[in-house]
CHARMM internal coordinates of N, CA and C (Angstrom, degrees):
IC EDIT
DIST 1 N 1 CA 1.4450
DIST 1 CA 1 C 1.5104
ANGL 1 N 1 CA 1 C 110.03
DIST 1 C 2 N 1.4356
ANGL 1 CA 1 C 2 N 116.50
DIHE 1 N 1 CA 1 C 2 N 155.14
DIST 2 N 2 CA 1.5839
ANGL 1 C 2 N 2 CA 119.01
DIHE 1 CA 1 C 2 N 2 CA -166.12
DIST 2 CA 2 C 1.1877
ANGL 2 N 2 CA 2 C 93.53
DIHE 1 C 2 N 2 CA 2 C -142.71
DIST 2 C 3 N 1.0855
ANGL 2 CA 2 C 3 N 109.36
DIHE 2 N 2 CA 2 C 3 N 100.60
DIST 3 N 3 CA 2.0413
ANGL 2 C 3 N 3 CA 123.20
DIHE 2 CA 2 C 3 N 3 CA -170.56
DIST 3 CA 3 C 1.8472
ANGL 3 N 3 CA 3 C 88.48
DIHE 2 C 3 N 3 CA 3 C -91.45
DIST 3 C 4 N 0.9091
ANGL 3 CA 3 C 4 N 143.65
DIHE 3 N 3 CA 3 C 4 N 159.55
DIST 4 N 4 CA 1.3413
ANGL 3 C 4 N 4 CA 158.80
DIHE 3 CA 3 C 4 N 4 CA 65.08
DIST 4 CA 4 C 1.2479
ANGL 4 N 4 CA 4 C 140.71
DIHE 3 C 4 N 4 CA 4 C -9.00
DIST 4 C 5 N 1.3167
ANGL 4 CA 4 C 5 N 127.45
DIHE 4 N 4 CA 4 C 5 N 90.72
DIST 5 N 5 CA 1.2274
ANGL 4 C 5 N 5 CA 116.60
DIHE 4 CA 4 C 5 N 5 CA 176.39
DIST 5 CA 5 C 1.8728
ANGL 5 N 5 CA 5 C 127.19
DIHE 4 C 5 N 5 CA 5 C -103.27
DIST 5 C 6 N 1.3835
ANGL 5 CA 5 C 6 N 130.12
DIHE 5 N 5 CA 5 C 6 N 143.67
DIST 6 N 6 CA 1.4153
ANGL 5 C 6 N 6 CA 115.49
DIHE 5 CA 5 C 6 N 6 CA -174.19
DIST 6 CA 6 C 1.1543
ANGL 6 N 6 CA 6 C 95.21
DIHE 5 C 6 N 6 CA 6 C -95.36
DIST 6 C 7 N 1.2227
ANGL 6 CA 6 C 7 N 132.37
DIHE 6 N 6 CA 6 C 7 N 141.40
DIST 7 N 7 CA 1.8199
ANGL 6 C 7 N 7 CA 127.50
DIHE 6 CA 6 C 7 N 7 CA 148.91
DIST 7 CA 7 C 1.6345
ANGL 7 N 7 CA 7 C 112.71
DIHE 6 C 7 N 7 CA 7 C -58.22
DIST 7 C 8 N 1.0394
ANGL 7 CA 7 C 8 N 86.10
DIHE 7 N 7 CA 7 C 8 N 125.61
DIST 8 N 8 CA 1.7657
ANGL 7 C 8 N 8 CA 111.27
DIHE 7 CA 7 C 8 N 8 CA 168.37
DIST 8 CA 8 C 1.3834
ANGL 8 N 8 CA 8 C 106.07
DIHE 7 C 8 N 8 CA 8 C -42.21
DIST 8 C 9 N 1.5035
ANGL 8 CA 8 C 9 N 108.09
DIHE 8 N 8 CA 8 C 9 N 131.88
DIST 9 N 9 CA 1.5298
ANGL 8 C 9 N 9 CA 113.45
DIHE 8 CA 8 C 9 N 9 CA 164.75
DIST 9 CA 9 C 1.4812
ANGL 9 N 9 CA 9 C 126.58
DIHE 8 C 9 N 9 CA 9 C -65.22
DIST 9 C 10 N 1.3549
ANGL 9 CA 9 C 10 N 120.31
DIHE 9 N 9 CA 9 C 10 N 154.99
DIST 10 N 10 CA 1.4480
ANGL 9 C 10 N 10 CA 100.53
DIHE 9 CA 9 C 10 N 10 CA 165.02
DIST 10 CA 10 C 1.6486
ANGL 10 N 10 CA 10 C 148.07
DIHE 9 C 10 N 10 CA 10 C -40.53
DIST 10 C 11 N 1.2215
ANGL 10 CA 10 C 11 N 78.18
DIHE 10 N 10 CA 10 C 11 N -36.40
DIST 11 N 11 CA 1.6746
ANGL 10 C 11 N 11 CA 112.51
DIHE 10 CA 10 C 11 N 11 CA -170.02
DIST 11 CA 11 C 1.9396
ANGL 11 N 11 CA 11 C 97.46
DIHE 10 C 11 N 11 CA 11 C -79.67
DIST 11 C 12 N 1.2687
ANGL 11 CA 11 C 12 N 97.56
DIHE 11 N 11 CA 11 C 12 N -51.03
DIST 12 N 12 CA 2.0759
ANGL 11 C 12 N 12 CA 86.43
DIHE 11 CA 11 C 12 N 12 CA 164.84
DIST 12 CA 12 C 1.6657
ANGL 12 N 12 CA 12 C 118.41
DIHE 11 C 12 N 12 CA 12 C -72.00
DIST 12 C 13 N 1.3597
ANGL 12 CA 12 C 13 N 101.01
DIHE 12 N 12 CA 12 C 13 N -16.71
DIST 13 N 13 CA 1.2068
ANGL 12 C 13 N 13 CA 96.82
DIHE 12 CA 12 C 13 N 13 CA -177.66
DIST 13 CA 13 C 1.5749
ANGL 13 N 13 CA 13 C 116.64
DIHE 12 C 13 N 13 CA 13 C -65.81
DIST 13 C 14 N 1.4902
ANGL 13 CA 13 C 14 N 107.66
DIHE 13 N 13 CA 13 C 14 N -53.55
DIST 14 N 14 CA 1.1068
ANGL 13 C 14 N 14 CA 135.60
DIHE 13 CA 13 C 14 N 14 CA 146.56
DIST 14 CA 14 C 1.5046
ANGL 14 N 14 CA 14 C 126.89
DIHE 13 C 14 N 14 CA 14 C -13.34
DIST 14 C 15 N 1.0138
ANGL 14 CA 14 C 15 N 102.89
DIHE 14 N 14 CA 14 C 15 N -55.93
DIST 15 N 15 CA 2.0707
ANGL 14 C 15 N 15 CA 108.33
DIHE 14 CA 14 C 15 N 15 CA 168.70
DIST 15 CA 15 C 1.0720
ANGL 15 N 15 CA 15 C 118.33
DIHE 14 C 15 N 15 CA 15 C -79.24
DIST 15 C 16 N 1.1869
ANGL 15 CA 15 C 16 N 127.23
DIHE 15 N 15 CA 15 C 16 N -23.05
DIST 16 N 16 CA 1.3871
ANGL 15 C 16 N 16 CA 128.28
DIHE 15 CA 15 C 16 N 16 CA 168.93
DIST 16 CA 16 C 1.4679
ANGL 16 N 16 CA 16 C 114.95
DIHE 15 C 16 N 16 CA 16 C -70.57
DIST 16 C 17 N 1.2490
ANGL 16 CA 16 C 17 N 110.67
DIHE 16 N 16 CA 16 C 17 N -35.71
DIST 17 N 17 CA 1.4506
ANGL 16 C 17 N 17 CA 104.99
DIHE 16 CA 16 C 17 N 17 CA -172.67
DIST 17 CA 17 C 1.6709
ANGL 17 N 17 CA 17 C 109.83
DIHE 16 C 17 N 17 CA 17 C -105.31
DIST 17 C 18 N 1.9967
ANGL 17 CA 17 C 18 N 102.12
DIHE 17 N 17 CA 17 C 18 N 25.55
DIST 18 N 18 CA 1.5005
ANGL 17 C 18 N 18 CA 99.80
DIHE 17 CA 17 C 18 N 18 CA 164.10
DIST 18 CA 18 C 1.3833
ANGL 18 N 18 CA 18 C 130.12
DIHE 17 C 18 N 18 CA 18 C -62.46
DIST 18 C 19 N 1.2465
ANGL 18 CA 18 C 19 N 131.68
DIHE 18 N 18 CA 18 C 19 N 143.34
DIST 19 N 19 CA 1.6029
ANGL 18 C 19 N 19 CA 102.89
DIHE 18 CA 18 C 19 N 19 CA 179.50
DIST 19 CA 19 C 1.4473
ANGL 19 N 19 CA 19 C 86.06
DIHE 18 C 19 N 19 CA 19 C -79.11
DIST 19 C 20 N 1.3856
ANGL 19 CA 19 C 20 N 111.06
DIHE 19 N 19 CA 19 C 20 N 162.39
DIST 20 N 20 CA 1.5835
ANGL 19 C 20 N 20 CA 135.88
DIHE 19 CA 19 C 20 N 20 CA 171.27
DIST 20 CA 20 C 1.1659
ANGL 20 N 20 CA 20 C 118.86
DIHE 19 C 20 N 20 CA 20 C -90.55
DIST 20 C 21 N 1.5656
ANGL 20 CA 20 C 21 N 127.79
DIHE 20 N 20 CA 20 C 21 N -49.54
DIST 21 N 21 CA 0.9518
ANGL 20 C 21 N 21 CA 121.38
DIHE 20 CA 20 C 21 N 21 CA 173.05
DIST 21 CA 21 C 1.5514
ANGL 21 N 21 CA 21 C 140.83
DIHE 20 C 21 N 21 CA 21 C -62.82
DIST 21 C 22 N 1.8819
ANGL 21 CA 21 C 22 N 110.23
DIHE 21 N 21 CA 21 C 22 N 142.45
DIST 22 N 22 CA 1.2279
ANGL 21 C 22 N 22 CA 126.50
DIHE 21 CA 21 C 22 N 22 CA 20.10
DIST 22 CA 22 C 1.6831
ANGL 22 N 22 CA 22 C 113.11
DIHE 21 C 22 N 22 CA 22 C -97.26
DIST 22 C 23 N 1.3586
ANGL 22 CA 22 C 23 N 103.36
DIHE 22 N 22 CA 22 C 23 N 132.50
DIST 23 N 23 CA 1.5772
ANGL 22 C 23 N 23 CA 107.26
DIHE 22 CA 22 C 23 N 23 CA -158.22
DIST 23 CA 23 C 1.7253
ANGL 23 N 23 CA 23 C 114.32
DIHE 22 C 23 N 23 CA 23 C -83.01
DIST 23 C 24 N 1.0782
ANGL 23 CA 23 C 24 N 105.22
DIHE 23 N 23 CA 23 C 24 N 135.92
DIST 24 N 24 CA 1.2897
ANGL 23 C 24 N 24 CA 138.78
DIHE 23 CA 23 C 24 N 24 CA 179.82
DIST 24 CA 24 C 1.3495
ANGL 24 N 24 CA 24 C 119.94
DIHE 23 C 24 N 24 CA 24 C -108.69
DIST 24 C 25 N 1.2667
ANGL 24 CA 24 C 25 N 142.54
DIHE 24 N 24 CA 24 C 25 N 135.36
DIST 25 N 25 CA 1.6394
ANGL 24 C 25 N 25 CA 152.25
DIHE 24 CA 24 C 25 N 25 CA -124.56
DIST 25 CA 25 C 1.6602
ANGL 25 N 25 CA 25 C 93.20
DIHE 24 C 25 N 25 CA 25 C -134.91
DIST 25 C 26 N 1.2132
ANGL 25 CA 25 C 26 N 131.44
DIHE 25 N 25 CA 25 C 26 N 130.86
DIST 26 N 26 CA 1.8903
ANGL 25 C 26 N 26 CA 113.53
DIHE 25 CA 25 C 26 N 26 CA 169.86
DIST 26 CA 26 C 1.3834
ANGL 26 N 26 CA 26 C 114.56
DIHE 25 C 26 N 26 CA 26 C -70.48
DIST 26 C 27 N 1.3165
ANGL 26 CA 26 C 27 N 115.92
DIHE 26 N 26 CA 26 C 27 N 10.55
DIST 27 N 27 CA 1.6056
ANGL 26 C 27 N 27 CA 121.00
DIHE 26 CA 26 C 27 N 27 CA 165.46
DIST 27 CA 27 C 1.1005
ANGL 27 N 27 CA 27 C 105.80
DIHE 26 C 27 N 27 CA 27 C -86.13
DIST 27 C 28 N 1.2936
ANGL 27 CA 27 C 28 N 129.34
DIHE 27 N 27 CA 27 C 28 N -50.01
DIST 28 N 28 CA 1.6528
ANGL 27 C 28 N 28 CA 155.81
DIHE 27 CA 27 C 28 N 28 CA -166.71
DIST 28 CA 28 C 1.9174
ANGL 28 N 28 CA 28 C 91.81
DIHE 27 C 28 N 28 CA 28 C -68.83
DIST 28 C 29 N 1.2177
ANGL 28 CA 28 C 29 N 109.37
DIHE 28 N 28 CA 28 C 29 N -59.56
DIST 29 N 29 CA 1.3466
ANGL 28 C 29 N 29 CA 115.93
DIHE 28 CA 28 C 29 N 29 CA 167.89
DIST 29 CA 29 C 1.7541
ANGL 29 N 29 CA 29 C 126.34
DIHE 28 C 29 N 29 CA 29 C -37.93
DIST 29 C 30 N 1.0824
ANGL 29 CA 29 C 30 N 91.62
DIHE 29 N 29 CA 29 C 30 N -65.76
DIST 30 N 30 CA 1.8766
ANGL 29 C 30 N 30 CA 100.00
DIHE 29 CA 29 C 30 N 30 CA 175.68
DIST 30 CA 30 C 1.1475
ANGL 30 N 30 CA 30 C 138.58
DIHE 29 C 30 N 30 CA 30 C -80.11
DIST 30 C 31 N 1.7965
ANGL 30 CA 30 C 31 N 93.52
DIHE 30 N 30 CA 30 C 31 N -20.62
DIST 31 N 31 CA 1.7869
ANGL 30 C 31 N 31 CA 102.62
DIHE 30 CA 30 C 31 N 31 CA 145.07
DIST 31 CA 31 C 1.6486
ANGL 31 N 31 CA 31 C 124.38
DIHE 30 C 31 N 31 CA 31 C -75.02
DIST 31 C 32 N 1.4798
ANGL 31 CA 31 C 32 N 114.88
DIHE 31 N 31 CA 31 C 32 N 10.18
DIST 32 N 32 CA 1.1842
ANGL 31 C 32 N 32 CA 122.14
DIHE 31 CA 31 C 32 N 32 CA 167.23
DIST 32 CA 32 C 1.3261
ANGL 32 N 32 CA 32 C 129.99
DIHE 31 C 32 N 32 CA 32 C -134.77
DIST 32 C 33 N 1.0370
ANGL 32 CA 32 C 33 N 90.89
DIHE 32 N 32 CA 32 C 33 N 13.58
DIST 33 N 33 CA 1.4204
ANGL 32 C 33 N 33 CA 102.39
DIHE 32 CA 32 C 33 N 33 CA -176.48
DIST 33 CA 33 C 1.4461
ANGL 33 N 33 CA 33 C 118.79
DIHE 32 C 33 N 33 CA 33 C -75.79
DIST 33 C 34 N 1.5640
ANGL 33 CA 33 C 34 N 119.93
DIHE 33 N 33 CA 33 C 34 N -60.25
DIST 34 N 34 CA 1.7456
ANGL 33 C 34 N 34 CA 129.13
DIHE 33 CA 33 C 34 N 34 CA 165.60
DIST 34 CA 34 C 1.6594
ANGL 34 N 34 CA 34 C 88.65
DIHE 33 C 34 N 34 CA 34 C -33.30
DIST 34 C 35 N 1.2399
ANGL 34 CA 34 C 35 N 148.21
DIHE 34 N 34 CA 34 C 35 N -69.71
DIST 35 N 35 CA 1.5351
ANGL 34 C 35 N 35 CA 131.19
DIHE 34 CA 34 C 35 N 35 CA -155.31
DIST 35 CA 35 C 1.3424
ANGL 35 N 35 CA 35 C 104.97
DIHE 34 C 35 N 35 CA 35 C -70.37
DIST 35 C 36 N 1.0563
ANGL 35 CA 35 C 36 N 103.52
DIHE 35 N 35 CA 35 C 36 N -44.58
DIST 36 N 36 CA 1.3841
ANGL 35 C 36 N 36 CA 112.98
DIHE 35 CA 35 C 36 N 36 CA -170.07
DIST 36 CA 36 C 2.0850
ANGL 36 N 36 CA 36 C 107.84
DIHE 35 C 36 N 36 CA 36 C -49.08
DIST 36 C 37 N 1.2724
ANGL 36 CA 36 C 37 N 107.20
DIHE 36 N 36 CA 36 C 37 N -59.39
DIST 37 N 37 CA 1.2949
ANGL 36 C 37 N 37 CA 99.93
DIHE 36 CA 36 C 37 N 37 CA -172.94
DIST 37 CA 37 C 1.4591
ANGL 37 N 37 CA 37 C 112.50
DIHE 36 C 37 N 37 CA 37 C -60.89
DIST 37 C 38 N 1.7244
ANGL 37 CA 37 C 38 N 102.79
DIHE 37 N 37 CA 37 C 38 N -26.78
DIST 38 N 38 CA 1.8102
ANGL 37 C 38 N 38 CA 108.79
DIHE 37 CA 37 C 38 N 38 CA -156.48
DIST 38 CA 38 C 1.6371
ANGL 38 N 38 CA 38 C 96.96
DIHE 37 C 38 N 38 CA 38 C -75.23
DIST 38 C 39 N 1.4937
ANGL 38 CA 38 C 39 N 119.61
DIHE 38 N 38 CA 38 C 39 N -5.35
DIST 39 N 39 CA 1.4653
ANGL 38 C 39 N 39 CA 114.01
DIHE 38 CA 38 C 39 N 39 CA -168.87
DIST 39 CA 39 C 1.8369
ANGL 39 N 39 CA 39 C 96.45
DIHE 38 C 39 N 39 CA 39 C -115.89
DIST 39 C 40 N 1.0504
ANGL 39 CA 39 C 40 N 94.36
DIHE 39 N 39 CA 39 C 40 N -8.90
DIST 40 N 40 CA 1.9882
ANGL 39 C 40 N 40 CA 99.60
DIHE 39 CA 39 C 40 N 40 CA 158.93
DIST 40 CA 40 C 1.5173
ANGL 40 N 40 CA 40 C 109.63
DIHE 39 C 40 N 40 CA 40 C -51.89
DIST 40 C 41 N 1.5856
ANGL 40 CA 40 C 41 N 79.67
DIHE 40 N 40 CA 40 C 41 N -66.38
DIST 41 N 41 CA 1.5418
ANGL 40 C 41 N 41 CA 107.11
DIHE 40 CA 40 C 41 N 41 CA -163.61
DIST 41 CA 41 C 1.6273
ANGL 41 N 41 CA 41 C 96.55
DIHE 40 C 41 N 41 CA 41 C -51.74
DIST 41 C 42 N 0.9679
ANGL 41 CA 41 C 42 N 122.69
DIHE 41 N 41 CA 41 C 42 N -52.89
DIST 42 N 42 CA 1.5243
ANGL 41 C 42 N 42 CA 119.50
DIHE 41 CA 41 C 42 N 42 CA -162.94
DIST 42 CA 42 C 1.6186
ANGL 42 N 42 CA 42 C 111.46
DIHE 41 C 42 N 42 CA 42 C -83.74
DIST 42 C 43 N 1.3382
ANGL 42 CA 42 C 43 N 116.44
DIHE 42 N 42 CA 42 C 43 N -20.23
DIST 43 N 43 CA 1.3993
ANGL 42 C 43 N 43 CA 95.14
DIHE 42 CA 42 C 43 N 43 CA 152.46
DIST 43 CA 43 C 1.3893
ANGL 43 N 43 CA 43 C 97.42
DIHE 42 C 43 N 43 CA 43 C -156.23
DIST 43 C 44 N 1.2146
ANGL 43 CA 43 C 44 N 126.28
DIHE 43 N 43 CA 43 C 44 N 123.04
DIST 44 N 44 CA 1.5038
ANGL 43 C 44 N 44 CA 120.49
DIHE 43 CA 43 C 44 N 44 CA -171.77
DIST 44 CA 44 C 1.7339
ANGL 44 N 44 CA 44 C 120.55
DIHE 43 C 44 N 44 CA 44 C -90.80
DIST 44 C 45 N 1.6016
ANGL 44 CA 44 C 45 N 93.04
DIHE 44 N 44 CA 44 C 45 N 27.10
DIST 45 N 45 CA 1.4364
ANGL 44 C 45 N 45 CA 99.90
DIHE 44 CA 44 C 45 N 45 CA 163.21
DIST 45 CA 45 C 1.4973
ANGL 45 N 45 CA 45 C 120.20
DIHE 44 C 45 N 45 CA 45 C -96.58
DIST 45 C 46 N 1.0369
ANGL 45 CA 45 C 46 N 84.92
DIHE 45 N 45 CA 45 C 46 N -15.99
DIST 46 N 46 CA 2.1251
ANGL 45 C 46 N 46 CA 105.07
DIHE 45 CA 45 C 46 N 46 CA -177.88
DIST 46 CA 46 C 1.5369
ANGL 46 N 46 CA 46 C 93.82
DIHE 45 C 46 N 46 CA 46 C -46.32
DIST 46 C 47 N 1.5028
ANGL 46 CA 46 C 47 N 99.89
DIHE 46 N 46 CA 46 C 47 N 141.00
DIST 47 N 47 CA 1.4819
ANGL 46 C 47 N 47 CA 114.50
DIHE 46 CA 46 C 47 N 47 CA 178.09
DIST 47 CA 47 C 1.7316
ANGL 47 N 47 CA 47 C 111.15
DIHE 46 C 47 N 47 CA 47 C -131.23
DIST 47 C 48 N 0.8903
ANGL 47 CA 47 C 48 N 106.18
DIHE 47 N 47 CA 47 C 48 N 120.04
DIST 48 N 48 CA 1.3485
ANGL 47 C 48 N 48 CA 124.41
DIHE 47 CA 47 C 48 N 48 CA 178.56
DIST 48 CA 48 C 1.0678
ANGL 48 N 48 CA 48 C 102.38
DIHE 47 C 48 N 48 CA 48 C -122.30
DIST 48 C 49 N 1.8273
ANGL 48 CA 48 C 49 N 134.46
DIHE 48 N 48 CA 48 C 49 N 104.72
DIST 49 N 49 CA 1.3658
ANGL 48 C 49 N 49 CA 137.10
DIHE 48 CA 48 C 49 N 49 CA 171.69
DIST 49 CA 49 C 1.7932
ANGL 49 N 49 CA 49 C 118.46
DIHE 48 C 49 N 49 CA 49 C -77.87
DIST 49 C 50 N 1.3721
ANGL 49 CA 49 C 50 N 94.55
DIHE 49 N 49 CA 49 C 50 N -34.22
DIST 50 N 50 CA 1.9206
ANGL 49 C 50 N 50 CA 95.18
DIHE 49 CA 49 C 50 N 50 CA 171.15
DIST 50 CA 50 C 1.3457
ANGL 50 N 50 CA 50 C 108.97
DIHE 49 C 50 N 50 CA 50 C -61.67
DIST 50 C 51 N 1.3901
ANGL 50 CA 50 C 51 N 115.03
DIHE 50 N 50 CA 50 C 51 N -50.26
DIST 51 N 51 CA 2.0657
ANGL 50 C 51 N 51 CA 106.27
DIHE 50 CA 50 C 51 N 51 CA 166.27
DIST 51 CA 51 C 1.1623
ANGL 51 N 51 CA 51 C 130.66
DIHE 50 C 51 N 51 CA 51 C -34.36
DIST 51 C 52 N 1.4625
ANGL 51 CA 51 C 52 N 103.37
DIHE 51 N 51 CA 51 C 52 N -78.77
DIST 52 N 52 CA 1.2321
ANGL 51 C 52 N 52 CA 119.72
DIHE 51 CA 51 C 52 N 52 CA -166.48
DIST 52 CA 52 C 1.6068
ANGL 52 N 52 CA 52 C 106.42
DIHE 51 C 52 N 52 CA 52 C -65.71
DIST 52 C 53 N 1.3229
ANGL 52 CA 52 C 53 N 123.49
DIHE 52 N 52 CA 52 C 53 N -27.61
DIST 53 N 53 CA 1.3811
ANGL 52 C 53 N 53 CA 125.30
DIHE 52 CA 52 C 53 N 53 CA 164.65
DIST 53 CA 53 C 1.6519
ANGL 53 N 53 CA 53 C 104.57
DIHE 52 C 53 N 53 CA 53 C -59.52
DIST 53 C 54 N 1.1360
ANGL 53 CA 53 C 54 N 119.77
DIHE 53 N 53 CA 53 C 54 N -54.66
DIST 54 N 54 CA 1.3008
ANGL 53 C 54 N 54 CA 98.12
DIHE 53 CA 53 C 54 N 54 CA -179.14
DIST 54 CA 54 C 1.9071
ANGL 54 N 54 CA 54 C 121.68
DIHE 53 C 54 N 54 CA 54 C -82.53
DIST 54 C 55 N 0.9068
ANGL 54 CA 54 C 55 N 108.49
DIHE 54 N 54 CA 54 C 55 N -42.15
DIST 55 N 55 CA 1.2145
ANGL 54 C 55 N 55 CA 100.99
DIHE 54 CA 54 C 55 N 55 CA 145.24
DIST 55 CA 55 C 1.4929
ANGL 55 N 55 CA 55 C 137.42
DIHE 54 C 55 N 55 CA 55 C 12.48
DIST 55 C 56 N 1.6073
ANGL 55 CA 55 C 56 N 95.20
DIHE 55 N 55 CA 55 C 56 N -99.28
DIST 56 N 56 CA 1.4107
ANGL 55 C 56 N 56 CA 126.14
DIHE 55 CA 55 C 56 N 56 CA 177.77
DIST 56 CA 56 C 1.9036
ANGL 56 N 56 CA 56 C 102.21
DIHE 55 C 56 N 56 CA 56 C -56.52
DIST 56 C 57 N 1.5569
ANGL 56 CA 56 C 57 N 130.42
DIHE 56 N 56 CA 56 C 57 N -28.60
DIST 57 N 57 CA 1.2871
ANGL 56 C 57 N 57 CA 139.10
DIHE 56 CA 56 C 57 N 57 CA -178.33
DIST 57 CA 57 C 0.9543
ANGL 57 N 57 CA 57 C 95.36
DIHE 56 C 57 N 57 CA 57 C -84.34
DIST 57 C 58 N 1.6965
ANGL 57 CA 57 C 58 N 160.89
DIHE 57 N 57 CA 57 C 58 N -63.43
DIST 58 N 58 CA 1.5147
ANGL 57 C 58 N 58 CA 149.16
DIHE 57 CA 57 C 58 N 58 CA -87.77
DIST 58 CA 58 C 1.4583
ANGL 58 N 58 CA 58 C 74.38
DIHE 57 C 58 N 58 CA 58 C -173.91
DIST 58 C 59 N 1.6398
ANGL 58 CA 58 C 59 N 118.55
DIHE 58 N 58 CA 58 C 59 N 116.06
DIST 59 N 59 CA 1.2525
ANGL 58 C 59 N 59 CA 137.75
DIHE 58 CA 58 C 59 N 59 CA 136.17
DIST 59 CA 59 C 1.1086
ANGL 59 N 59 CA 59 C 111.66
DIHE 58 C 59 N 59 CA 59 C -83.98
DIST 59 C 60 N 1.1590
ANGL 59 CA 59 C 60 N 148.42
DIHE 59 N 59 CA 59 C 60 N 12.80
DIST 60 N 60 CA 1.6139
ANGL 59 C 60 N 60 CA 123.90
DIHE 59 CA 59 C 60 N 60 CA 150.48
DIST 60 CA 60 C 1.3562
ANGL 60 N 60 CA 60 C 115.78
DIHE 59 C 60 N 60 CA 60 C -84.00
DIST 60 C 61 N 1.3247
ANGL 60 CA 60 C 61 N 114.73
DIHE 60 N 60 CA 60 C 61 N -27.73
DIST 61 N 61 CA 1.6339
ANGL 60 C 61 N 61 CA 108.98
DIHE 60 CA 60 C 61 N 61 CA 168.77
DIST 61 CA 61 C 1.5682
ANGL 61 N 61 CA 61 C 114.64
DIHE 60 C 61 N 61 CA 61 C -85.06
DIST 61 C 62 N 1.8708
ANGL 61 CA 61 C 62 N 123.26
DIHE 61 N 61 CA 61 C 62 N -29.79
DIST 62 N 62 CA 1.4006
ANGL 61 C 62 N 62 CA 98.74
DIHE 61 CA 61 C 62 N 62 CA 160.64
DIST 62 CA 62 C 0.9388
ANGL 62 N 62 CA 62 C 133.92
DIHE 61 C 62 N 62 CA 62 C -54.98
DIST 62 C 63 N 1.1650
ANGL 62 CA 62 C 63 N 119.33
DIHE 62 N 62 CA 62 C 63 N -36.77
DIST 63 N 63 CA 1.6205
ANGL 62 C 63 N 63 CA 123.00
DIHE 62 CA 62 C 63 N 63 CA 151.26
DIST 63 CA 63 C 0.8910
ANGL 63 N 63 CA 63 C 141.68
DIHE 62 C 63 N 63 CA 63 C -31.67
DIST 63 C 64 N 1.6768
ANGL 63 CA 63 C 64 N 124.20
DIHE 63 N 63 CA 63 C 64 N -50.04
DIST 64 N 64 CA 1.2855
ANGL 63 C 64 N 64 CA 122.70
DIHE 63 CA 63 C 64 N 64 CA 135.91
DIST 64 CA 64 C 1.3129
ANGL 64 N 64 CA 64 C 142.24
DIHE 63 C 64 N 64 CA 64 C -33.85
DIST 64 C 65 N 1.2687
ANGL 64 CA 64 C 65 N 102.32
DIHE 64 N 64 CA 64 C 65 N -52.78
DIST 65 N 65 CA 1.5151
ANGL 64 C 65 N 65 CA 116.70
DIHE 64 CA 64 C 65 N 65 CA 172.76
DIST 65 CA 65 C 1.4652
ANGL 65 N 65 CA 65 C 131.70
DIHE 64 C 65 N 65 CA 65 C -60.81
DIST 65 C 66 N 1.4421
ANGL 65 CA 65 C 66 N 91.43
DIHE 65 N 65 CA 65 C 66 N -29.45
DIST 66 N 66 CA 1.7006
ANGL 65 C 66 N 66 CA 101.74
DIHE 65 CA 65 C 66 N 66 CA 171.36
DIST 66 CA 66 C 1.5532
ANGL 66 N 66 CA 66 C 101.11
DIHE 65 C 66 N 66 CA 66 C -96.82
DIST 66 C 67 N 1.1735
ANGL 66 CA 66 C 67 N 152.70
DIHE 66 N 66 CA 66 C 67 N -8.71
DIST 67 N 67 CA 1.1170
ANGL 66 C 67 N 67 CA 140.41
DIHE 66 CA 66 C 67 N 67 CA 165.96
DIST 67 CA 67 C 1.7312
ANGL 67 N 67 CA 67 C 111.91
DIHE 66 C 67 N 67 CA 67 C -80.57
DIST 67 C 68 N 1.4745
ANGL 67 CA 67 C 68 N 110.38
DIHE 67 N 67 CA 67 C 68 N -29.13
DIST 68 N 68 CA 1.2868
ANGL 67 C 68 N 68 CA 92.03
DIHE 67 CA 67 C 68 N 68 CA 173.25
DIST 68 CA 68 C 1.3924
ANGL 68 N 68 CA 68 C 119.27
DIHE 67 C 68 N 68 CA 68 C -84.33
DIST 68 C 69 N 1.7504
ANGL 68 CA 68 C 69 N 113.49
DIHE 68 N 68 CA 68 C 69 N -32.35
DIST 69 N 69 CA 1.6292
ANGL 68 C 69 N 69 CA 109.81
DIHE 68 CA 68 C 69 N 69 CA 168.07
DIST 69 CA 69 C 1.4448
ANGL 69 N 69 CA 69 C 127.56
DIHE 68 C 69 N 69 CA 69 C -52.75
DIST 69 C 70 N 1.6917
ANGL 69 CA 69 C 70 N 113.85
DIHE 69 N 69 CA 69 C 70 N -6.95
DIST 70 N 70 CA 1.5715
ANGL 69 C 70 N 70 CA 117.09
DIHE 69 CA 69 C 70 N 70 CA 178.19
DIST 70 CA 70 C 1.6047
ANGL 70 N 70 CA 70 C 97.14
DIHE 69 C 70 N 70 CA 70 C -92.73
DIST 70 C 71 N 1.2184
ANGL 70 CA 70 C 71 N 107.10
DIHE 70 N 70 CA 70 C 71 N -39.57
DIST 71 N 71 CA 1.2761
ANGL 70 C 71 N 71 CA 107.59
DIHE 70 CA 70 C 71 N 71 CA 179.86
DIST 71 CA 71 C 1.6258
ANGL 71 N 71 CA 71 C 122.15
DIHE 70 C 71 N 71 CA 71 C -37.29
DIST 71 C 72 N 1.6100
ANGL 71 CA 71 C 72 N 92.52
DIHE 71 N 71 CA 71 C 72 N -51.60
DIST 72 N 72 CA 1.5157
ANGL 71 C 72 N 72 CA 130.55
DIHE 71 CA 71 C 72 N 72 CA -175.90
DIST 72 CA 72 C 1.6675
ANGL 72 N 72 CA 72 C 110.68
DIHE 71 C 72 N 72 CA 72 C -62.43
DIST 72 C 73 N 1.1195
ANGL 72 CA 72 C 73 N 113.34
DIHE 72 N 72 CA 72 C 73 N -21.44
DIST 73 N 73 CA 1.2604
ANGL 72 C 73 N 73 CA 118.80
DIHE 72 CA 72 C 73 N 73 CA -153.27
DIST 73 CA 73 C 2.0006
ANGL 73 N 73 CA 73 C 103.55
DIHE 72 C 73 N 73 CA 73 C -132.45
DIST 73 C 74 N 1.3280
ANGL 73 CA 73 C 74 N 97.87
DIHE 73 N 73 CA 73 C 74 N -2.85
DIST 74 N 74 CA 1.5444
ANGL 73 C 74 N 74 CA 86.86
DIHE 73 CA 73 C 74 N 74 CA 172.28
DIST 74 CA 74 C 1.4379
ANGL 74 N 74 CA 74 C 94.01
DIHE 73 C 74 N 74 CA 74 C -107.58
END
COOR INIT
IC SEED 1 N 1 CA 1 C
IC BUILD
């Protein structure tokens, strides 16, 4: 067999070597997410480190998250 491999981008390189902690699940995520943005919205100093940690790791839920805050916000 003659596999191919691409080298990893920076930017994947990069997520891998996020620290995680304190870790958060994208289940754990999207069951928190509706509060999570609605307490953005209401004061966008609010800090939630399990979010935004996962977050900033897992673009399928920033993604989420920013689609519902546009949502929220148009």
């Amino acid at each position: 067999m003659n596999h191919r491999h691409r080298p990893l981008s920076a930017a994947a390189v990069d997520g891998l070597l996020l620290d995680t902690s304190p870790y958060l699940s994208c289940d754990d995520c999207f069951d928190r997410l509706d509060t999570y943005v609605e307490q953005i919205l209401a004061d966008p100093s609010r800090v939630d480190v399990a979010m935004q940690v996962h977050l900033k790791g897992c673009g399928a839920c920033a993604e989420e998250a920013e689609a519902l805050l546009d949502l929220l916000t148009s």
